[in-house]
N, C-alpha and C positions, 0 to 999 in steps of 0.2 A: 552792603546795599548799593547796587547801580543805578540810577533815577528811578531808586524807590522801590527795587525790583530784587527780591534774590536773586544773586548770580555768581555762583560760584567759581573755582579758579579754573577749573577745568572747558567748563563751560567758557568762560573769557574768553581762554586763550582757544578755542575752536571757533570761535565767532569771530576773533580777530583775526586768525590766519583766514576765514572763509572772507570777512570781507576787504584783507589786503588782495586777494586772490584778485576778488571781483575788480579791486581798483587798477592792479597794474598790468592785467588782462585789458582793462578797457582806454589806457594810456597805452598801452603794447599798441593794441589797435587802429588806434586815431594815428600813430607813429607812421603805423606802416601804411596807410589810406594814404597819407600825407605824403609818405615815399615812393608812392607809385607803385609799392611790391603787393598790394593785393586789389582788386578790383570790388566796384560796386558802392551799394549805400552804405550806412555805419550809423547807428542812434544810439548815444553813448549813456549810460546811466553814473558815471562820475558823480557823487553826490548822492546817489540814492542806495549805497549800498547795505544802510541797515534795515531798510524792508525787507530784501532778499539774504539777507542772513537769518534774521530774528527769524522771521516766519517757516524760513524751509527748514530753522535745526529744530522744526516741532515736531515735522511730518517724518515719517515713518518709510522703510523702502515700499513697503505696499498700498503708501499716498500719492495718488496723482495732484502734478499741476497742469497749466496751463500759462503762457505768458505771451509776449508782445512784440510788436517791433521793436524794442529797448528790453529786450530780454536774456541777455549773456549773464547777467547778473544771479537771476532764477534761474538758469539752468546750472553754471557754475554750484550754486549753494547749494542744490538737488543733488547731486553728486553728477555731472556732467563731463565728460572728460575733455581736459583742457587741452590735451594734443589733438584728438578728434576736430574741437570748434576750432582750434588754430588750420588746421590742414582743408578745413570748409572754410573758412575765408579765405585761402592758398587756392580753392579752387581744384583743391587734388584729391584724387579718387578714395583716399582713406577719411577722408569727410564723414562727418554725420549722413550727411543725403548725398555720399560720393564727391561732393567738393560743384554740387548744381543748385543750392538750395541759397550757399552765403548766407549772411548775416541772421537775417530774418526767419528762416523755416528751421530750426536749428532739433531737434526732436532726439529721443532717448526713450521709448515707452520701457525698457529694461530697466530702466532707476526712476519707473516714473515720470517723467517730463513729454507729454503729448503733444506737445510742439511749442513752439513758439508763432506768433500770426499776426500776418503784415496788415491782413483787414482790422480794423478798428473795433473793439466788441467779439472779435472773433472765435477769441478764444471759452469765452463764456458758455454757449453751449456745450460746448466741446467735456468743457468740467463738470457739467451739470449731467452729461450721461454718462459721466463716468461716476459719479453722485448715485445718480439711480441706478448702476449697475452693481454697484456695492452692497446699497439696498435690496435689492432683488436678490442679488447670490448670498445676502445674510452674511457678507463678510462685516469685518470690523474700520475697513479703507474711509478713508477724507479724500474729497478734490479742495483742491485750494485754485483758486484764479486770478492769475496776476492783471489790474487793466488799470488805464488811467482818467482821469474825471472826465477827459474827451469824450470816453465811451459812455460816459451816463444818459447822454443824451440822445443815443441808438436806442433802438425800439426793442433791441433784445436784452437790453440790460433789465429791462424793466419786464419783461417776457421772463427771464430765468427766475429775478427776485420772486414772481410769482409764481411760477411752478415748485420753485426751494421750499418757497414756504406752503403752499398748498398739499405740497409730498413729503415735508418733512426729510428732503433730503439731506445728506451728511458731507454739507459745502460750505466753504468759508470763500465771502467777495470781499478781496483786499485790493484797496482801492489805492494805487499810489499815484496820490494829489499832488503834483510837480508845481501845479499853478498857471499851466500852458496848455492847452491842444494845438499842436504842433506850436502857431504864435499868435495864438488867441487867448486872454484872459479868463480865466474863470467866470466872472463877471459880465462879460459879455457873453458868453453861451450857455450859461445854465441860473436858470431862476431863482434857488436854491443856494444859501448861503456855503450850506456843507453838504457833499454827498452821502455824510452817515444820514441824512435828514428825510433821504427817499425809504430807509427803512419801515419809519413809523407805518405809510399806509399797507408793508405787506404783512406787517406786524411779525419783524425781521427786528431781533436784539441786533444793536448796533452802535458806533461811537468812534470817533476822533480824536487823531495822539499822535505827539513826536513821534513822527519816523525817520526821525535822527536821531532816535535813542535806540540801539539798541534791545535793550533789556526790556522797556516798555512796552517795544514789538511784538519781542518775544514772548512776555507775560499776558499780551491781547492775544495774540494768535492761542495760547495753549489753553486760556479758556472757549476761545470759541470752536476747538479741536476735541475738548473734552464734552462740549454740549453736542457738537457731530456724531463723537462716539457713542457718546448715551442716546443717539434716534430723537438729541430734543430740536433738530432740524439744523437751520443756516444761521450764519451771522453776517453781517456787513461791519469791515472794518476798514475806514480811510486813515492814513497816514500821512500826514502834510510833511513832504519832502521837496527836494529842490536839486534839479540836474545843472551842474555845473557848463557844461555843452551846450552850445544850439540843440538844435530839435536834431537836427542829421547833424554831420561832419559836412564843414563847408557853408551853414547856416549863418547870415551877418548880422542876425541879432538885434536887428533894430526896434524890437518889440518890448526891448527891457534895457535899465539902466547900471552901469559899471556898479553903482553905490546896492544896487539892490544885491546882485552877487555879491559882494561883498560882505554883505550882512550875514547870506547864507554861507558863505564861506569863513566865515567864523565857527558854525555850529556845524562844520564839517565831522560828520558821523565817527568819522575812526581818529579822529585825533581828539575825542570826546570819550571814545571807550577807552581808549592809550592811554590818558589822563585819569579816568577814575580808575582801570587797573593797576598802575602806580603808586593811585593814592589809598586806593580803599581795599585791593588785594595784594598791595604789598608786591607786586610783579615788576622787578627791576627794568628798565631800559635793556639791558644787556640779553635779555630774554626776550623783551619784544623786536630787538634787532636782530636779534637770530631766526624770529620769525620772517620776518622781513625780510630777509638773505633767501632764505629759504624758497619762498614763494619767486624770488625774482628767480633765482636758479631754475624752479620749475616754469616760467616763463620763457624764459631764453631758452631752454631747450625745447620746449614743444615749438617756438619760431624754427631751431635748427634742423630740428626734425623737420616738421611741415614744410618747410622753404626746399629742401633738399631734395623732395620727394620729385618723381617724375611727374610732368604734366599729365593728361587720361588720351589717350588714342581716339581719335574722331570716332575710330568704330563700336566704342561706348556709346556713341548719342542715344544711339536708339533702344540700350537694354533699361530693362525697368520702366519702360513707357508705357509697354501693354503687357495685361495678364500672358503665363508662359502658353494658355490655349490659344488665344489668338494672337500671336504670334506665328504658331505652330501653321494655326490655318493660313495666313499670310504665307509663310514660306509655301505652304502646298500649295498656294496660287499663281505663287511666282515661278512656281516648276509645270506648270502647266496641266 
């Protein structure tokens, strides 16, 4: 048992390679922002990687998400390719969106992942017709929607909850509760103790858990995937987690105190599942360092790859900007 939770060995050890992945992808990251070798913003999810584990080894390839501006983490665990998003922070043309999108817009609708999105709440929609298009076509598909307690208080969160549950669509709102909008307290922006709490009035099953466990995650998310599949509508599930990073790369923090990190850096997620897989699956150090090798190997190449690759030819600016008709018409006007 892992905080309470069946979870067996196989299972483990894919949740821990997914969320070393997440962790030294987003160390890789802040490295090289730091180094001057890629440009742009960066919102690091360090700290929050067993949301984005638990929850995406529920979903299925024919589940969509949706996620955020701190969302390398949920696209990673969706199955995301890790040379792709490396070569889109490089800025270079084998990028997810050709190396023009960066951090932020990062998308895969091939494995699922409809984007990631820099507006706040933005993503919610976006799951929610992907929700109802499921329902419509009578498939068997989930949306999952990654957003953080900032967006509760956007007028479309509370827009979605209500249509979810008015149409009984097949959506899980996984709320991961950092404790900050950008560097604003919970407390001070939303009136409401817990965001599982806005459930009650859409009469949205809903509830509140370590999302620093693991196994918990993943045991919330698969019931509220299994009420999806059965048409018995949405869930709302928050996760009180906590981002080791400022809000971006470059954030001074002055919003929070060293001892608070600290505390949370105790109950640091993957040296939490490393420890009960040691103790309670019997999975050697020697095994989870091989993981670990592993993952960094695949790290360091998708940098050597991605770094190596040619910068894009100005004379890409302009493809992909407009459909290929008007375009067509443009050149016939430019020819007189």
């Amino acid at each position: 048992m892992l905080g309470n939770t069946p979870l067996n060995a196989d299972i483990a050890r894919s949740l821990y390679m997914c969320m070393t992945r997440i962790r030294l992808f987003e160390e890789t990251a802040g490295k090289l922002l730091a180094d001057g070798r890629i440009p742009g913003f960066l919102h690091l999810s360090i700290g929050q990687e067993a949301v984005a584990a638990g929850a995406c080894s529920v979903l299925g390839s024919d589940d969509h998400i949706t996620t955020t501006h701190r969302g390398h983490g949920h696209c990673i665990a969706k199955g995301g390719s890790v040379d792709r998003m490396v070569a889109e922070l490089f800025g270079k043309p084998q990028g997810y969106c050709r190396g023009r999108s960066g951090s932020m817009h990062i998308a895969d609708p091939a494995v699922g992942i409809l984007g990631a999105n820099a507006i706040v709440g933005g993503g919610l929609p976006m799951a929610l017709g992907a929700a109802l298009s499921a329902q419509c076509r009578g498939t068997s598909s989930v949306a999952l929607t990654f957003f953080g307690e900032g967006a509760v208080a956007e007028g479309v969160f509370h827009e979605c909850l209500n249509l979810a549950a008015l149409w009984k669509l097949p959506i899980i709102f996984v709320c991961e509760n950092n404790g900050y909008a950008e560097m604003t307290p919970m407390s001070a922006h939303l009136s409401a103790r817990r965001v599982a709490d806005f459930g009650a009035p859409y009469r949205i099953p809903s509830g509140t858990y370590d999302g620093n466990d693991v196994a918990i995650v993943r045991a919330a998310t698969i019931e509220a995937v299994e009420r999806a599949r059965a048409g018995q509508g949405p869930t709302l599930l928050e996760f009180e987690t906590y981002r080791w990073r400022g809000h971006f790369e470059g954030d001074a923090q002055r919003y929070r105190t060293a001892d608070e990190l600290a505390v949370w850096k105790a109950r640091d997620p993957l040296r939490r599942l490393r420890s009960l897989m040691e103790e309670e699956l019997s999975i050697g150090p020697r095994d989870l360092d091989a993981i670990d090798s592993e993952v960094a190997h695949e790290i360091e190449h998708a940098v050597a790859w991605a770094s190596g690759l040619p910068d894009p030819e100005p004379s890409l600016l302009t493809e992909d900007v407009y459909h290929a008709a008007v375009t067509a018409a443009w050149q016939e006007v430019a020819r007189g």
